[in-house]
N, C-alpha and C positions, 0 to 999 in steps of 0.2 A: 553500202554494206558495212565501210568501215564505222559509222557512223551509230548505227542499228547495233552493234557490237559493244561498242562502247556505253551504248546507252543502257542495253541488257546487263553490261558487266556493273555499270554506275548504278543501276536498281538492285541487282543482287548484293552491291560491298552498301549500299546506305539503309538496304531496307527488308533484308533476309537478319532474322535475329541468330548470331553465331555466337556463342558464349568467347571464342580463340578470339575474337574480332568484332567489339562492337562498333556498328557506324555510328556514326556523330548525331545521327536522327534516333534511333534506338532508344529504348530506358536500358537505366542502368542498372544491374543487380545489387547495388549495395543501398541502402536503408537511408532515407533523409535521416540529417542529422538532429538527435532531442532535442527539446525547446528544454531552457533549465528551470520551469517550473516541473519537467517531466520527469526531471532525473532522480532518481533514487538514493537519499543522503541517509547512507548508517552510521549516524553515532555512536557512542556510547549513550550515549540519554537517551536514545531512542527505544534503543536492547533494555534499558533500566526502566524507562517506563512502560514498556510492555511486559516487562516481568513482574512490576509493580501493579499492574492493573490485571495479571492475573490471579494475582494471591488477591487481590480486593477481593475477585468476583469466587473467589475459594472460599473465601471469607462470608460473603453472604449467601454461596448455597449451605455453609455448614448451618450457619445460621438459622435460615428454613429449615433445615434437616429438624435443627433441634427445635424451633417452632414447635413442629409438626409431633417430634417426637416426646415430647411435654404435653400439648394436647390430647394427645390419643392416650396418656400416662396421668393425665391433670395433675400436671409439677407444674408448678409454678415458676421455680428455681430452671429449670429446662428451658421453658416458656421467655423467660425475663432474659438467658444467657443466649439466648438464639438470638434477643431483638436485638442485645448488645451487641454482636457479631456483625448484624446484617449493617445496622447504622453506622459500625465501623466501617465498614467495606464498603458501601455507599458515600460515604466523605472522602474516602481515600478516592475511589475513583471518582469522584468532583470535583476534588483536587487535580488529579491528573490529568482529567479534562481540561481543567485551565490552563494548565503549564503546558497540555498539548497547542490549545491554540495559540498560546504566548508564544511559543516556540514558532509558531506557523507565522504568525504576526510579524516578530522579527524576522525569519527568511524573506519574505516579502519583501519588506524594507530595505532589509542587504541588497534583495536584485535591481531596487529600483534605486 
């Protein structure tokens, strides 16, 4: 009897999930910890090049805009300042491209 007892109370404290009391068999509620390729690094470069890369892409919808808005007008002068825009903003974000994965490159090499 004592035995039976013990052995009910030894299943309920290792294998009843109590939040007040976990057994040592149980999961645990708290989260494995990130791997640090997972962790989330905000720089300043980061904030800057993502502010950078959206005046690029500003840049080449004005650009279209004015494409389009030269076409339908047949300006030339419209037509010619819309391409200039778009290939600006195009460079700049191939630029930024590169410095992003530069950027990726060296993290990498930091970790290893």
């Amino acid at each position: 009897m004592r035995n039976s007892v013990f052995l009910i109370f030894l299943f309920l404290f290792f294998f009843l999930p109590n939040q007040s009391h976990a057994g040592i068999f149980t999961m645990s509620d708290a989260s494995p910890t990130p791997q640090t390729n997972e962790i989330p690094i905000d720089d300043k470069l980061d904030k800057v090049i993502q502010k950078r890369q959206k005046e690029a892409r500003k840049l080449i919808l004005e650009g279209r805009k004015l494409i389009k808005k030269g076409e339908k007008k047949k300006n030339e002068d419209l037509i010619i300042k819309g391409q200039i825009k778009k290939q600006i903003g195009e460079k700049q974000l191939e630029a930024l491209k590169e410095q992003e994965e530069n950027k990726k490159r060296e993290r990498e090499n930091d970790i290893w």
